[in-house]
N, CA, C and O atoms as a CHARMM CRD file, in Angstrom:
* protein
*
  372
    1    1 UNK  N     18.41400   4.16400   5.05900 PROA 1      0.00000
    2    1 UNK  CA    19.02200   3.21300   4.14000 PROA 1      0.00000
    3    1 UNK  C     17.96100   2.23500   3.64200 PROA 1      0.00000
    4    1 UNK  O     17.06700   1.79300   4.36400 PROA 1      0.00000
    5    2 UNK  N     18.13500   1.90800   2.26600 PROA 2      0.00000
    6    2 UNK  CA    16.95900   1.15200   1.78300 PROA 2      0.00000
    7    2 UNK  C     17.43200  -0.67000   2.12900 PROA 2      0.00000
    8    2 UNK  O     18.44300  -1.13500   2.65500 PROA 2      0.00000
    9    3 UNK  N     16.57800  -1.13300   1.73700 PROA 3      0.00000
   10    3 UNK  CA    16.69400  -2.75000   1.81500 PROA 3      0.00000
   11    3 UNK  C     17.20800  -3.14600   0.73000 PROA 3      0.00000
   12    3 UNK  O     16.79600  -2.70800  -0.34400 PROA 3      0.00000
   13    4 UNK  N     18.34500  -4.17300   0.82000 PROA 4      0.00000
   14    4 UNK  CA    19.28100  -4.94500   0.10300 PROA 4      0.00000
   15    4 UNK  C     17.72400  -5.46300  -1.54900 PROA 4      0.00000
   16    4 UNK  O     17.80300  -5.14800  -2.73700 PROA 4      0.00000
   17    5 UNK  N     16.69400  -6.20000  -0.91300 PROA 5      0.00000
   18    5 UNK  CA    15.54900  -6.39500  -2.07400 PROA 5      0.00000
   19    5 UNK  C     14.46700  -5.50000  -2.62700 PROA 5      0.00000
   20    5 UNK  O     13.35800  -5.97400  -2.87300 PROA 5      0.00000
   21    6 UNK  N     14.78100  -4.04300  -2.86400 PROA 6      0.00000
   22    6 UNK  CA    14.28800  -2.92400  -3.42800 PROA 6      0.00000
   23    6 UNK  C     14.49900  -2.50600  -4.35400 PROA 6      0.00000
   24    6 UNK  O     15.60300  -1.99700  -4.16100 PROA 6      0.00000
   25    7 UNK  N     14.09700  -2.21800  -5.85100 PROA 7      0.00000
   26    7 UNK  CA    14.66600  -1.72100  -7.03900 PROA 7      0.00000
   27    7 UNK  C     13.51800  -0.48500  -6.66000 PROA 7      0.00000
   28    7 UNK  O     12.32000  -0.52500  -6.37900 PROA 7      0.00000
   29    8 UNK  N     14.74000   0.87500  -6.83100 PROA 8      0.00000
   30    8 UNK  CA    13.94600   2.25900  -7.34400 PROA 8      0.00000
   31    8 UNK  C     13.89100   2.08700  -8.68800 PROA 8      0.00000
   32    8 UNK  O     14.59200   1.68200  -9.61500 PROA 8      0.00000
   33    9 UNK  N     12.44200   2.69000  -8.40100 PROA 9      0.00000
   34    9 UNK  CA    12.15200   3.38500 -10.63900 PROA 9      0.00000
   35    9 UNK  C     12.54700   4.71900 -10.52300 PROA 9      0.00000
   36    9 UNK  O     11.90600   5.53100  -9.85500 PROA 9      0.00000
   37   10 UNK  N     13.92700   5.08900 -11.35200 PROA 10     0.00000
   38   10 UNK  CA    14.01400   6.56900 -11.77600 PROA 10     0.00000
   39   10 UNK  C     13.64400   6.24900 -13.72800 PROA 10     0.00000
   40   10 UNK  O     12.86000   5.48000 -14.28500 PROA 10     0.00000
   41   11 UNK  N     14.67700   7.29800 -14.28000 PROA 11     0.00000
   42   11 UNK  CA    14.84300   7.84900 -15.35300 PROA 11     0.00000
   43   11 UNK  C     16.02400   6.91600 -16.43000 PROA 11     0.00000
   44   11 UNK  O     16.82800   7.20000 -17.31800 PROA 11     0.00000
   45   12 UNK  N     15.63200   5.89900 -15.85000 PROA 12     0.00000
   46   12 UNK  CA    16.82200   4.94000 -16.92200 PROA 12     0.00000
   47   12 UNK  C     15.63600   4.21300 -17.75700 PROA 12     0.00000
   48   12 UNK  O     14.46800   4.60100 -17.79100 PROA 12     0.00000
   49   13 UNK  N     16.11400   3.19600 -18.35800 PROA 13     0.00000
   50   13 UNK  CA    15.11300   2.52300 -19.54200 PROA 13     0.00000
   51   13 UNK  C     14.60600   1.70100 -18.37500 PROA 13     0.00000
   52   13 UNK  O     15.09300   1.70800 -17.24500 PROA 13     0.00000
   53   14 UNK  N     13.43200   0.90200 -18.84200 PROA 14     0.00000
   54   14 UNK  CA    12.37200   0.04100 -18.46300 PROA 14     0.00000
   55   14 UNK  C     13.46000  -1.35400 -18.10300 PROA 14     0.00000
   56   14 UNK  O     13.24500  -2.15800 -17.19600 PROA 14     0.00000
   57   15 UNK  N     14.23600  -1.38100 -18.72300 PROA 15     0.00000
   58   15 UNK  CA    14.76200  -2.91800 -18.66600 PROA 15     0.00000
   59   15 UNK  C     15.82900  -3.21000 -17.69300 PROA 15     0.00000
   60   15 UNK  O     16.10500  -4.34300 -17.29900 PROA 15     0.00000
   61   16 UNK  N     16.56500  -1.83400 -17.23400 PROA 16     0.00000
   62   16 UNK  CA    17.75900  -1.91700 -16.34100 PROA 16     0.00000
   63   16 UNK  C     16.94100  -2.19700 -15.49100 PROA 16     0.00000
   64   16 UNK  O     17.27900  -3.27900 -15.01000 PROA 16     0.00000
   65   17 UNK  N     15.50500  -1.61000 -14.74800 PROA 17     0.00000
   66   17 UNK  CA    15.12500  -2.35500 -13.76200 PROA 17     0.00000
   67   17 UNK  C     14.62800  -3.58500 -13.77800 PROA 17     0.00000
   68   17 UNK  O     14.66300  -4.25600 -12.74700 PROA 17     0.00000
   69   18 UNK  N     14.08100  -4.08700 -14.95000 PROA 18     0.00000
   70   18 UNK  CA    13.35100  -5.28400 -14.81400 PROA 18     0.00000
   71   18 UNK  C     14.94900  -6.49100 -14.78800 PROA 18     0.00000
   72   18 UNK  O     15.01000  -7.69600 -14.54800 PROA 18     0.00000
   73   19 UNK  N     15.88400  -5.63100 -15.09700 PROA 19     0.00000
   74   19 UNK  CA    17.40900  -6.72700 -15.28400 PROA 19     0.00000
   75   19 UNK  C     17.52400  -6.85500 -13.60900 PROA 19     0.00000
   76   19 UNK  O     17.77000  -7.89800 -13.00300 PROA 19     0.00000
   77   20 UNK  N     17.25500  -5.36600 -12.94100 PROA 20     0.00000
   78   20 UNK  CA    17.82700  -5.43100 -11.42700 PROA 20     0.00000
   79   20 UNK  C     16.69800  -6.31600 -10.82000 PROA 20     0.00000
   80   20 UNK  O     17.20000  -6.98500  -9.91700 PROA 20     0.00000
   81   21 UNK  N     15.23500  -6.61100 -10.97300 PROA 21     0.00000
   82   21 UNK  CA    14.85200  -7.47900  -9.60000 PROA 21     0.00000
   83   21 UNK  C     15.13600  -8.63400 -10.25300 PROA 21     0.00000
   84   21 UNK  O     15.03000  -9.57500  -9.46600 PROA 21     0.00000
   85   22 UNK  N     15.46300  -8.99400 -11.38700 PROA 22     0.00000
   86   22 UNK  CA    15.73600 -10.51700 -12.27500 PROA 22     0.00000
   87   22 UNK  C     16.98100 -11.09800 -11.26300 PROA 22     0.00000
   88   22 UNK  O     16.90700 -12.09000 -10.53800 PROA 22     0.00000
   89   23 UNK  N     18.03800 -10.26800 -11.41400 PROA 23     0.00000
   90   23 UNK  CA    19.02400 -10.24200 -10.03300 PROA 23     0.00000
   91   23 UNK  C     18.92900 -10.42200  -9.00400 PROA 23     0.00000
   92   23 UNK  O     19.64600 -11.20100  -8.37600 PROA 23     0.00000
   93   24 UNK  N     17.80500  -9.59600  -8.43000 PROA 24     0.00000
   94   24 UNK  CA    18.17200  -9.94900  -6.97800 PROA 24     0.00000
   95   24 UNK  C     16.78300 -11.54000  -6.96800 PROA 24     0.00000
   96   24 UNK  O     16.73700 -12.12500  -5.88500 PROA 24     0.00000
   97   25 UNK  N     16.32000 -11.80300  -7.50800 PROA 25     0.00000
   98   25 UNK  CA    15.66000 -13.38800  -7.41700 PROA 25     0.00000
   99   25 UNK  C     16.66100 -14.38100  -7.63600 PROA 25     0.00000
  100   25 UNK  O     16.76700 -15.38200  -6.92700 PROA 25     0.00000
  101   26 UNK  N     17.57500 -14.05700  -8.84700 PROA 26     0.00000
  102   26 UNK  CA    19.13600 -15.17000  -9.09800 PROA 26     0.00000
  103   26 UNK  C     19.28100 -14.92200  -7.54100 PROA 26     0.00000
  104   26 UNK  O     18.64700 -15.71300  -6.84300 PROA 26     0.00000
  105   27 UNK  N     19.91300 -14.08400  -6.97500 PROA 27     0.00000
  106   27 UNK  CA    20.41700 -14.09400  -5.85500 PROA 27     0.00000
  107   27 UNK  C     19.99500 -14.72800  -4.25500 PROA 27     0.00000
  108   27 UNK  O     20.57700 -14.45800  -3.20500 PROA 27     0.00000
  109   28 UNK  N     19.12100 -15.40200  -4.38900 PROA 28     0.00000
  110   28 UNK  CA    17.93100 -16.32900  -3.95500 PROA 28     0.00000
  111   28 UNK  C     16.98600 -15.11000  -2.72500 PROA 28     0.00000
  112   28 UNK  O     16.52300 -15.45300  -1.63700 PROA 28     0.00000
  113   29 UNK  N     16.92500 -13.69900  -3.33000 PROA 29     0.00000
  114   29 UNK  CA    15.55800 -12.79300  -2.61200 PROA 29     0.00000
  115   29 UNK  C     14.43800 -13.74200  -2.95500 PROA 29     0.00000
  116   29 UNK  O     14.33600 -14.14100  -4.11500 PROA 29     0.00000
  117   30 UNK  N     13.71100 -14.07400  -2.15400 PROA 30     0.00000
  118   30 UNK  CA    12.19000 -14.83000  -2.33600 PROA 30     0.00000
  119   30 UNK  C     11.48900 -13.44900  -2.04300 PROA 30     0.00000
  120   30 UNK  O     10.26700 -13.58700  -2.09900 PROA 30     0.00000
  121   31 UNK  N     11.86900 -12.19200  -1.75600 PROA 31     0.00000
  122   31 UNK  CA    10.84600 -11.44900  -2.17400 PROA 31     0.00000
  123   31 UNK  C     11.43400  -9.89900  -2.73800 PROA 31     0.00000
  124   31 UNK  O     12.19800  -9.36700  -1.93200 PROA 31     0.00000
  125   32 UNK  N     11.22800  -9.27400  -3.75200 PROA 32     0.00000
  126   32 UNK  CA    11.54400  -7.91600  -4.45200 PROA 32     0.00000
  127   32 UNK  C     10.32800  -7.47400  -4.15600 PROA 32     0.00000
  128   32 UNK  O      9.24100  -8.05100  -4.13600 PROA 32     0.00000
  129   33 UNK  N     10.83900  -5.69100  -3.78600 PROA 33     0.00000
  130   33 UNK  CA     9.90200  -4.59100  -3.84700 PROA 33     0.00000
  131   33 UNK  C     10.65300  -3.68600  -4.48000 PROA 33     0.00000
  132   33 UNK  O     11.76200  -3.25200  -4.16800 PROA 33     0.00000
  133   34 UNK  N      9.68200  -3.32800  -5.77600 PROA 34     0.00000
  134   34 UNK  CA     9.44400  -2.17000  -6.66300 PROA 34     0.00000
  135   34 UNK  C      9.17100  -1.08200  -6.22900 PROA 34     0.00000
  136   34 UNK  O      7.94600  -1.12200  -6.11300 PROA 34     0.00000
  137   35 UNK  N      9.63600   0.23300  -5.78800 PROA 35     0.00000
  138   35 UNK  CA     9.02400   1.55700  -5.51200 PROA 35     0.00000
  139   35 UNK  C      9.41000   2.44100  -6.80900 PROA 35     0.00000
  140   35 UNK  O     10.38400   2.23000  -7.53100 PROA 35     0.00000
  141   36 UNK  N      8.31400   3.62800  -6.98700 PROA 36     0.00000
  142   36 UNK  CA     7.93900   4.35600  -7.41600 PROA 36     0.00000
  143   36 UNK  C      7.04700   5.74300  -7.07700 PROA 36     0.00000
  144   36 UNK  O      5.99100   5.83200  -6.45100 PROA 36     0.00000
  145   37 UNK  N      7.90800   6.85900  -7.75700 PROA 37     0.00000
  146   37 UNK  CA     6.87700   8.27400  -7.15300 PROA 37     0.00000
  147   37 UNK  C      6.89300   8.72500  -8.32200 PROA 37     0.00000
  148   37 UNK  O      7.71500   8.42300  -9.18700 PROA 37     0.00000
  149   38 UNK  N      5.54400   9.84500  -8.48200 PROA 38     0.00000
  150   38 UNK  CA     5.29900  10.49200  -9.52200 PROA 38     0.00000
  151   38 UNK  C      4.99900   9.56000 -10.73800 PROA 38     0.00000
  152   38 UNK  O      4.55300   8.41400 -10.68400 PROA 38     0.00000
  153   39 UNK  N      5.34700  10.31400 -11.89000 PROA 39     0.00000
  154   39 UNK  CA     5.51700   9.95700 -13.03300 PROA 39     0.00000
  155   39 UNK  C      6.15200   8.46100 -13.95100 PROA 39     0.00000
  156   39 UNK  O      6.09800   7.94000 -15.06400 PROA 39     0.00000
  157   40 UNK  N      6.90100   8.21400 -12.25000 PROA 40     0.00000
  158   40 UNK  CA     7.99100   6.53100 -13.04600 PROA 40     0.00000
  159   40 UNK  C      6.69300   5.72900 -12.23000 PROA 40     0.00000
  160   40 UNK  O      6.81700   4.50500 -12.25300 PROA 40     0.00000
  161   41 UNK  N      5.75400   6.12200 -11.68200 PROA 41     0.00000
  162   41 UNK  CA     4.55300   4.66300 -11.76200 PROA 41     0.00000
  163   41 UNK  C      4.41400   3.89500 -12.59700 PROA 41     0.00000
  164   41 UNK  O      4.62400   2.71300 -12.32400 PROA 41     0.00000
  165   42 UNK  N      4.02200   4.25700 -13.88700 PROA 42     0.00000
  166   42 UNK  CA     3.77200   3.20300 -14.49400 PROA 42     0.00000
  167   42 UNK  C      4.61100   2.56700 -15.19100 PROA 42     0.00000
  168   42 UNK  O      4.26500   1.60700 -15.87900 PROA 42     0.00000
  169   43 UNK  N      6.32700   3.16600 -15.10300 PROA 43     0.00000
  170   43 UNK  CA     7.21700   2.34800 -15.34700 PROA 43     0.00000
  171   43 UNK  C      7.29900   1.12700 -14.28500 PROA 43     0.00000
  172   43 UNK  O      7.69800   0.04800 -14.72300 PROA 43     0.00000
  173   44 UNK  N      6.96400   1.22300 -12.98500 PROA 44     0.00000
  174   44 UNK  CA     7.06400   0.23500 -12.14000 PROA 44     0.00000
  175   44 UNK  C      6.16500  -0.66800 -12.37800 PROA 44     0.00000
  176   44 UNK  O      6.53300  -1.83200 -12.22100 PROA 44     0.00000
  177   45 UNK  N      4.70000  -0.41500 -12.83300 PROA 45     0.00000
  178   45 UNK  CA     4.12900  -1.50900 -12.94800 PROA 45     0.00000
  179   45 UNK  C      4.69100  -2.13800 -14.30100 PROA 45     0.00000
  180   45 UNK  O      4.56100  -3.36000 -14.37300 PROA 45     0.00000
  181   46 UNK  N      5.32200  -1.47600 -15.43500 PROA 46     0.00000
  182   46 UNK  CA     5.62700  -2.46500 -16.31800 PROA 46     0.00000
  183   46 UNK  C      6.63100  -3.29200 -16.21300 PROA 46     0.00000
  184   46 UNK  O      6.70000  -4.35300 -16.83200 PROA 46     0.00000
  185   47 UNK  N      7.95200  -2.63200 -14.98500 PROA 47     0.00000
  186   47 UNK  CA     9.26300  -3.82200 -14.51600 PROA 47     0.00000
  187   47 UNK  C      8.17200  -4.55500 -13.57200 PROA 47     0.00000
  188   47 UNK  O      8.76800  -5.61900 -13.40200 PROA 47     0.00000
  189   48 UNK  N      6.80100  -4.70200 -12.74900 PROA 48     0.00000
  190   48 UNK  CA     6.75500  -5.84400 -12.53000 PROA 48     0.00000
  191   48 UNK  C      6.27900  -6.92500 -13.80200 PROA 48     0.00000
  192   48 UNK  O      6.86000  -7.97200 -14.08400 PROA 48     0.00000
  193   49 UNK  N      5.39400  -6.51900 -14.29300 PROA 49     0.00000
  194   49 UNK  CA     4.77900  -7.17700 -15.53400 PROA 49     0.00000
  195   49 UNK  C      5.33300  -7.79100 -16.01400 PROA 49     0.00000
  196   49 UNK  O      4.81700  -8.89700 -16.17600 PROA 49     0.00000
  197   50 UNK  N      6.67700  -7.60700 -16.56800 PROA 50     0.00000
  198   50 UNK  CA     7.44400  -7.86600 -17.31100 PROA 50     0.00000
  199   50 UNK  C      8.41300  -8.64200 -16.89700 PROA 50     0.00000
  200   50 UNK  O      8.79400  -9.53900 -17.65000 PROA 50     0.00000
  201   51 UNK  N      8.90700  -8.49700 -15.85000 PROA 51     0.00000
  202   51 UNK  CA     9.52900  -9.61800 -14.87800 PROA 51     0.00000
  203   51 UNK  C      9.19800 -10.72400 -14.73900 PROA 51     0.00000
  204   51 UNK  O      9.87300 -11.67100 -15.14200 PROA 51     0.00000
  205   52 UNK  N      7.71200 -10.87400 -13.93400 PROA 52     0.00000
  206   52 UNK  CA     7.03300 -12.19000 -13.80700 PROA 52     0.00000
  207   52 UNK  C      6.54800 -12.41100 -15.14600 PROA 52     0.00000
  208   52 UNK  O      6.83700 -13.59200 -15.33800 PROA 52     0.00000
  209   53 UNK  N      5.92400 -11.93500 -16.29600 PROA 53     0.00000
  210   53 UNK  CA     5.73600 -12.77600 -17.70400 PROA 53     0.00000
  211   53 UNK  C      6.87000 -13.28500 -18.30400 PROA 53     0.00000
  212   53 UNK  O      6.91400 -14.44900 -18.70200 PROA 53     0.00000
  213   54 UNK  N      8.09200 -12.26000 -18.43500 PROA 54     0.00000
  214   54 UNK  CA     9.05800 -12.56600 -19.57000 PROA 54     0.00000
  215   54 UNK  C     10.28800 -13.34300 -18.84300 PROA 54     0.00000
  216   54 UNK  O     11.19200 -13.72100 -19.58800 PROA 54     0.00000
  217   55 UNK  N     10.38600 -13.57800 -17.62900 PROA 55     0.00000
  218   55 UNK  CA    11.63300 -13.99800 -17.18200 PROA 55     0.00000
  219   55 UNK  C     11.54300 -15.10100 -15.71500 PROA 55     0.00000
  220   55 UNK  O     12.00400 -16.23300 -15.57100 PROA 55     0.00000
  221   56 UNK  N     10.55100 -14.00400 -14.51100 PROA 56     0.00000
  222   56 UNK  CA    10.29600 -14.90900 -13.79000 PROA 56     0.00000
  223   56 UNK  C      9.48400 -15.57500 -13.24800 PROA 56     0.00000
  224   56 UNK  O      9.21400 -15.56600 -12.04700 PROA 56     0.00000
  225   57 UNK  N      8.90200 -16.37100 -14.27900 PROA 57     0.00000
  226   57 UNK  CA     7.11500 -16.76100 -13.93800 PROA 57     0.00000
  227   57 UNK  C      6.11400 -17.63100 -12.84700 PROA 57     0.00000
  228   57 UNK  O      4.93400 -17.97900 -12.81300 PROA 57     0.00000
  229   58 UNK  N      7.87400 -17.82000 -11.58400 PROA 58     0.00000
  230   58 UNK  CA     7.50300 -18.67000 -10.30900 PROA 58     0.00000
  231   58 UNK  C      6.89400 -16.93700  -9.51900 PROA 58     0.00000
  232   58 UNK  O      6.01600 -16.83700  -8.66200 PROA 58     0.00000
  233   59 UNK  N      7.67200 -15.80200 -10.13800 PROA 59     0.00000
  234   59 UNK  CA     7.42400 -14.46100  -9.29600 PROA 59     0.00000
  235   59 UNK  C      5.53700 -14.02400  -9.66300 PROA 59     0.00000
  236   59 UNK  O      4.96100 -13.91300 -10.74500 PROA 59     0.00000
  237   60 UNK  N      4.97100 -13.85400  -8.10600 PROA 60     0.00000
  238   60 UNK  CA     3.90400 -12.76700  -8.20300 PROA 60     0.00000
  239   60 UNK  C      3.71000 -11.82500  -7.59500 PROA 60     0.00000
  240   60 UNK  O      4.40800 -11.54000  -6.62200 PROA 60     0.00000
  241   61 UNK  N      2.68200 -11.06800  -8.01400 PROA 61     0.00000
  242   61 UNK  CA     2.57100  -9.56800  -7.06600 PROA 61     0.00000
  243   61 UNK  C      1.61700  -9.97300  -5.97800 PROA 61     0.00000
  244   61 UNK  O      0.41600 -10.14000  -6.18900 PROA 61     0.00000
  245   62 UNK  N      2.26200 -10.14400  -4.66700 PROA 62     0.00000
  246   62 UNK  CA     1.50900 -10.52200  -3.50900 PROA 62     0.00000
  247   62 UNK  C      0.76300  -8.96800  -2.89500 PROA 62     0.00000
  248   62 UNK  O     -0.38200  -8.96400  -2.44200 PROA 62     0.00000
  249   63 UNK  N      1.41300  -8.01700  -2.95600 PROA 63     0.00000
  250   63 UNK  CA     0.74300  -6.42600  -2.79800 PROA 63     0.00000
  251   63 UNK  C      1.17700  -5.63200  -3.24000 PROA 63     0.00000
  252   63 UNK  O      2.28000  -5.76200  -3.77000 PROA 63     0.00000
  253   64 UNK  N      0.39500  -4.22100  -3.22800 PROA 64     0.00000
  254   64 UNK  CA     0.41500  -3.05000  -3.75700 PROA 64     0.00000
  255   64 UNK  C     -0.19600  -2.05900  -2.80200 PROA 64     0.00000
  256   64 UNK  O     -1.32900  -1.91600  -2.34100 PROA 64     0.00000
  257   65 UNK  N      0.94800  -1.42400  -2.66500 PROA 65     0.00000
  258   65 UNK  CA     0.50000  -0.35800  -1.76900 PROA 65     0.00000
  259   65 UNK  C      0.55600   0.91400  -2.53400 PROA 65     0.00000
  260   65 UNK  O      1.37700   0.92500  -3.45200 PROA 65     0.00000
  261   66 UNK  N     -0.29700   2.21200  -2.30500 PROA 66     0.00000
  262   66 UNK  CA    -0.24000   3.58400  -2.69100 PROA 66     0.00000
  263   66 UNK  C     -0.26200   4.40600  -1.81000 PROA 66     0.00000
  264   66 UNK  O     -0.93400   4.16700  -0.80700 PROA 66     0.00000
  265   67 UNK  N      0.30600   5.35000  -1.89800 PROA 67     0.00000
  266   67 UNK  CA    -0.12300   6.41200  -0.71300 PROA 67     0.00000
  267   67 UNK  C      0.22000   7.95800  -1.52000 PROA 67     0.00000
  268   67 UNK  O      0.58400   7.94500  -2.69600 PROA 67     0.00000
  269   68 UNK  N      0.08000   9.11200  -0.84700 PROA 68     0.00000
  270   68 UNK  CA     0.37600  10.40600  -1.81300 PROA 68     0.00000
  271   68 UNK  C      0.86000  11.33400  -0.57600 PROA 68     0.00000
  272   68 UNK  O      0.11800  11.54300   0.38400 PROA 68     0.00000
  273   69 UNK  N      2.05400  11.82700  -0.66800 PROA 69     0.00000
  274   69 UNK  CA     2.64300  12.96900   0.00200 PROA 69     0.00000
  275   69 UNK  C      2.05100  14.46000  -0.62200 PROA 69     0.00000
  276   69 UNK  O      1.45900  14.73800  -1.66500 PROA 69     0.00000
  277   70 UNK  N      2.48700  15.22500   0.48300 PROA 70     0.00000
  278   70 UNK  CA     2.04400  16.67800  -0.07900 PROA 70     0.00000
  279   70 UNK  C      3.46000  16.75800   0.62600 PROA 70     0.00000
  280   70 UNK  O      3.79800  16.37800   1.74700 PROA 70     0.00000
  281   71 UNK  N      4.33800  17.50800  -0.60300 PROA 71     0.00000
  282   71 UNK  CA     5.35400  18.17300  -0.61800 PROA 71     0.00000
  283   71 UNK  C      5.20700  19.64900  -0.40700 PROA 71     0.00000
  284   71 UNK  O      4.16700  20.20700  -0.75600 PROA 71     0.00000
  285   72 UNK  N      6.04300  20.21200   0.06200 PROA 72     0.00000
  286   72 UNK  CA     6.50500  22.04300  -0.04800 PROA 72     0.00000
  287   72 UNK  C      7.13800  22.38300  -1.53800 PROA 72     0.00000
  288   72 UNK  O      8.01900  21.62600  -1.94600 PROA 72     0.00000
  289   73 UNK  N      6.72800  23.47700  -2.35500 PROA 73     0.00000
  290   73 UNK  CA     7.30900  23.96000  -2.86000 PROA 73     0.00000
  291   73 UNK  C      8.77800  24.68000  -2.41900 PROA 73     0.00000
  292   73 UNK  O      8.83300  25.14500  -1.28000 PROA 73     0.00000
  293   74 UNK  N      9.79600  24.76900  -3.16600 PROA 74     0.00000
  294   74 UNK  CA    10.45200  25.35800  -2.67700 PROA 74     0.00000
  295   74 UNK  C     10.45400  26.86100  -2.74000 PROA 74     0.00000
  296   74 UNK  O     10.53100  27.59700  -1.75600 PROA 74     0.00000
  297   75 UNK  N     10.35700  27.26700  -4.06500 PROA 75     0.00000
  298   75 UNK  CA    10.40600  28.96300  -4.32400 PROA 75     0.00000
  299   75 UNK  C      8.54100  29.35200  -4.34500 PROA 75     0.00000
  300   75 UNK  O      8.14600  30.16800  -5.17800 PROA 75     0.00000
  301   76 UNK  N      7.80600  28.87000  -3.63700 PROA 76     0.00000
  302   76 UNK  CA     6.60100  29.12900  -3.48500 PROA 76     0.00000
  303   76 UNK  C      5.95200  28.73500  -2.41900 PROA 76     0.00000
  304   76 UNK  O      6.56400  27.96600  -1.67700 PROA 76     0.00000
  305   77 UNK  N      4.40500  29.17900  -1.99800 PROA 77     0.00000
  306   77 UNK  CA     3.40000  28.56400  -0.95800 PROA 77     0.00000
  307   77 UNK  C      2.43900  27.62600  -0.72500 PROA 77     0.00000
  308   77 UNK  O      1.69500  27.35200   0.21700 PROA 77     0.00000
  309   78 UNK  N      2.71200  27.05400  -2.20300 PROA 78     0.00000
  310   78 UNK  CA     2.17700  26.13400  -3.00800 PROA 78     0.00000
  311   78 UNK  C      2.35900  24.83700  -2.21000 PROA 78     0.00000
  312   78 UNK  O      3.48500  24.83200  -1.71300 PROA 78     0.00000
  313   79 UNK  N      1.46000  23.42600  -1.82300 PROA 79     0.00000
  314   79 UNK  CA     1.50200  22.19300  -1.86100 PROA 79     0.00000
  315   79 UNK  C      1.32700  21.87800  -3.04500 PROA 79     0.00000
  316   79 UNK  O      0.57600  22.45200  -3.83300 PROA 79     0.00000
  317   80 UNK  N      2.30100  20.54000  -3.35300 PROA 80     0.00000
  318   80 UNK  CA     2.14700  19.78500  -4.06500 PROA 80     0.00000
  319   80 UNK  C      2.01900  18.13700  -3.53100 PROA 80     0.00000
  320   80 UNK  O      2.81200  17.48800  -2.85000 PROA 80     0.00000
  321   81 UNK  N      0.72000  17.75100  -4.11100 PROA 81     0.00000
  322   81 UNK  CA     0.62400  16.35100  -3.51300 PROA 81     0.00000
  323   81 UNK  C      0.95400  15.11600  -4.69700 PROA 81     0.00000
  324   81 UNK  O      0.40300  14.91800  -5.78000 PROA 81     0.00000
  325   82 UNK  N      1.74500  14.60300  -4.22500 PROA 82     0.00000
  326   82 UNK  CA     3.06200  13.31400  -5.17000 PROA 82     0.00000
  327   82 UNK  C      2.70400  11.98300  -4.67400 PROA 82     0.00000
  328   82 UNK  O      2.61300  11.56100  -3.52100 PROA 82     0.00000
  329   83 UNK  N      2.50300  11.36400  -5.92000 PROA 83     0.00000
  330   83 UNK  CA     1.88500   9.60400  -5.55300 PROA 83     0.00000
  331   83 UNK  C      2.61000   8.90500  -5.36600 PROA 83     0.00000
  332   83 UNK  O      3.57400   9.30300  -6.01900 PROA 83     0.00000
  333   84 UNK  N      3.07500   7.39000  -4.52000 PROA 84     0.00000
  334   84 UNK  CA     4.05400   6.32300  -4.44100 PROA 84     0.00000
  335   84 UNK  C      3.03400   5.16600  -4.72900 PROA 84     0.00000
  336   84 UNK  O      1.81000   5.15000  -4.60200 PROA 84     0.00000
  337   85 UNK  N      4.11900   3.97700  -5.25500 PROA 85     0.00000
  338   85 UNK  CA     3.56900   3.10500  -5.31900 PROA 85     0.00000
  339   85 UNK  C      4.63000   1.94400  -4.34800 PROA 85     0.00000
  340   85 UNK  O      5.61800   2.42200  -3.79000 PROA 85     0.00000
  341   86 UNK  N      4.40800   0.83200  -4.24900 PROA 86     0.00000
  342   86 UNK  CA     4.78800   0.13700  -3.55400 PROA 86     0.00000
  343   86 UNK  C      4.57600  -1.39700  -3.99100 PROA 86     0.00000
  344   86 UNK  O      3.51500  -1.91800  -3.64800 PROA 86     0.00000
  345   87 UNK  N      5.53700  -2.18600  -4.74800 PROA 87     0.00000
  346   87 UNK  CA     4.87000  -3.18500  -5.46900 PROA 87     0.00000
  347   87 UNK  C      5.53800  -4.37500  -4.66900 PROA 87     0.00000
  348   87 UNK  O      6.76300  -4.25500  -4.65500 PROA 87     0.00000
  349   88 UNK  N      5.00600  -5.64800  -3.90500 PROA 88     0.00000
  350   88 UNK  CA     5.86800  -6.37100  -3.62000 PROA 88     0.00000
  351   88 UNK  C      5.29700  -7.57700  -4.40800 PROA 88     0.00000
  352   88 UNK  O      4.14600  -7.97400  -4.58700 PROA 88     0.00000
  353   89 UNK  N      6.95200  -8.17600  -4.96400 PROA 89     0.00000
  354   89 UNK  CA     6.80500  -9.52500  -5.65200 PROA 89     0.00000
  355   89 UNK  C      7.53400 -10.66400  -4.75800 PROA 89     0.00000
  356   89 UNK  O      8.60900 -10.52400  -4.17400 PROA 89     0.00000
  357   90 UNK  N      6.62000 -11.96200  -4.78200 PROA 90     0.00000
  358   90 UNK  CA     7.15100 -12.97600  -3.94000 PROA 90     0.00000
  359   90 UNK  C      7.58200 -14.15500  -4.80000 PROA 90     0.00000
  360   90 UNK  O      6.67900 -14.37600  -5.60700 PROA 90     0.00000
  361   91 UNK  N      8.50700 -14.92800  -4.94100 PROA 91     0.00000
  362   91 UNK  CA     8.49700 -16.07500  -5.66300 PROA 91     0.00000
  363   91 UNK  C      7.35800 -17.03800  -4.69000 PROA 91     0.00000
  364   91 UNK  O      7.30200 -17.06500  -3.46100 PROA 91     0.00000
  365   92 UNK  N      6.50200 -17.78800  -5.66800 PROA 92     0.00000
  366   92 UNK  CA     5.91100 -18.85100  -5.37100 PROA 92     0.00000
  367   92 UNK  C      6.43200 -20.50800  -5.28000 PROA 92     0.00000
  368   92 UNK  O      7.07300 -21.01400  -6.20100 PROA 92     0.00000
  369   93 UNK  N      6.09600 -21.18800  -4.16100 PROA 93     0.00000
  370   93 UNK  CA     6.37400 -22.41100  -4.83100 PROA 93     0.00000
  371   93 UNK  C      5.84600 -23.14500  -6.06000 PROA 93     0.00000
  372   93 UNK  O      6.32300 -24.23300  -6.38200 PROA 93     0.00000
């Protein structure tokens, strides 16, 4: 089970997430984490970007973590190795 202050990046627009950690900061989280695999990376770095410039500018990116899985194919013998990102934002005083 994930943590109540986590927004996943899938396949929706850029803004439903940057609306969801805007939320959970109203909601007094002093800290959101952004995750991301594959391809929605650099959607995650733009819901943080965009968060702390356009909305919450007490919020910063205190870390960033990466790491890369090697998955199994399913109908093959093939590895595939898949990137995460890990963005945590803290409100500042």
């Amino acid at each position: 089970m994930a943590d109540d202050n986590t927004v996943f990046i899938g396949r929706k627009e850029t803004m439903a997430y940057v609306l969801a950690a805007v939320t959970l900061f109203n909601k007094d989280y002093k800290k959101v984490v952004i995750k991301a695999r594959g391809r929605s990376i650099s959607k995650a770095v733009d819901v943080a970007e965009i968060t702390r410039h356009r909305f919450i500018e007490k919020a910063e990116i205190t870390d960033i973590v990466t790491d890369t899985e090697k998955i199994d194919e399913k109908d093959s013998d093939r590895t595939v190795n898949v990137s995460s990102i890990e963005i945590t934002m803290e409100l500042k005083d």
